[in-house]
C-alpha positions in Angstrom: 123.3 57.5 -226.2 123.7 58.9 -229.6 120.7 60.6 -231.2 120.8 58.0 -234.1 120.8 55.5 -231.4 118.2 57.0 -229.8 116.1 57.3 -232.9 116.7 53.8 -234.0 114.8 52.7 -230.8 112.0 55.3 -230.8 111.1 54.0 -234.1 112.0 50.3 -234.0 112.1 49.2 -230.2 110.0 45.9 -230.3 107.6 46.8 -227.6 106.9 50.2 -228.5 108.5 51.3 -231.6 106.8 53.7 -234.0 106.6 51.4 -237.0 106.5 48.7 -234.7 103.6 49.0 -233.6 100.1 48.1 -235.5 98.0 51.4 -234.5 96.4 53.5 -236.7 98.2 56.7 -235.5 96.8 59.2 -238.7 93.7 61.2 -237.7 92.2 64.1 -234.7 94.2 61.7 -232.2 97.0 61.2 -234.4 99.6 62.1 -236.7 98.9 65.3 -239.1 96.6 63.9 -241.7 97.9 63.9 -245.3 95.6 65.1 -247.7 94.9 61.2 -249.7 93.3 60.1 -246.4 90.7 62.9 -246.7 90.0 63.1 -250.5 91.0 61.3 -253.4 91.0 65.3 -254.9 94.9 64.7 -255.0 95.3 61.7 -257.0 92.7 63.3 -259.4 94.8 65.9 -260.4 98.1 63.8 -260.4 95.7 61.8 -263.2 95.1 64.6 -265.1 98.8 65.4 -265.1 99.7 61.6 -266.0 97.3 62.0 -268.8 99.3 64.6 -270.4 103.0 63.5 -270.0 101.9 59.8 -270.5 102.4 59.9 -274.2 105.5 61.9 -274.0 107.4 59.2 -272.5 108.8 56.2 -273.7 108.1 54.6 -270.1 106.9 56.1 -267.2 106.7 54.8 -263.9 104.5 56.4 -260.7 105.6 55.9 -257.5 104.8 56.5 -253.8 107.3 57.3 -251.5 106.5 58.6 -247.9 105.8 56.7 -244.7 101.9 57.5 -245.2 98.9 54.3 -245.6 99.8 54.5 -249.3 95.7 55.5 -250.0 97.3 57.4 -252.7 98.7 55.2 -254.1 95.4 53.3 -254.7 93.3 56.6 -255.4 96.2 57.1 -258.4 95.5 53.7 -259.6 91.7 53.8 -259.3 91.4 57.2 -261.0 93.9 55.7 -263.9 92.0 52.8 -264.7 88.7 54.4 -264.2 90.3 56.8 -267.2 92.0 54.4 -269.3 95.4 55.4 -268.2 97.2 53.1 -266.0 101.1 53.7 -266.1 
């Protein structure tokens, strides 16, 4: 078996595939935890940031891209529209 074969069905095997699967895996049992899931710290700071290129650009778009619960996704747009900002 190939390792890209291999991978394909550690991570999508129907049964028991990594994203397959519905469990929770981020926390002590789990996955390394990223630092959204513990404090929305990170998408404060990212805020600030936004705040200052934001009327730089002509458009801007923010986007999440990592196989994470996207919570930082929804701290970034929280902390924007509790500032006024929203991209």
């Amino acid at each position: 078996m190939s390792f890209a074969a291999f991978m394909a069905q550690v991570l999508y095997d129907a049964d028991a595939g990594y994203y397959q699967t519905m469990a929770c895996r981020i926390g002590r049992t789990g996955d390394f935890t990223t630092a959204p899931e513990i404090s929305p710290m990170l998408a404060w700071a990212m805020v600030a940031q936004w705040q200052i290129l934001q009327p730089q650009l002509q458009q801007g778009m923010v986007v999440e891209i990592g196989p994470g619960t996207g919570q930082l996704a929804m701290q970034f747009l929280q902390q924007a529209y509790d500032q006024g900002c929203l991209p």
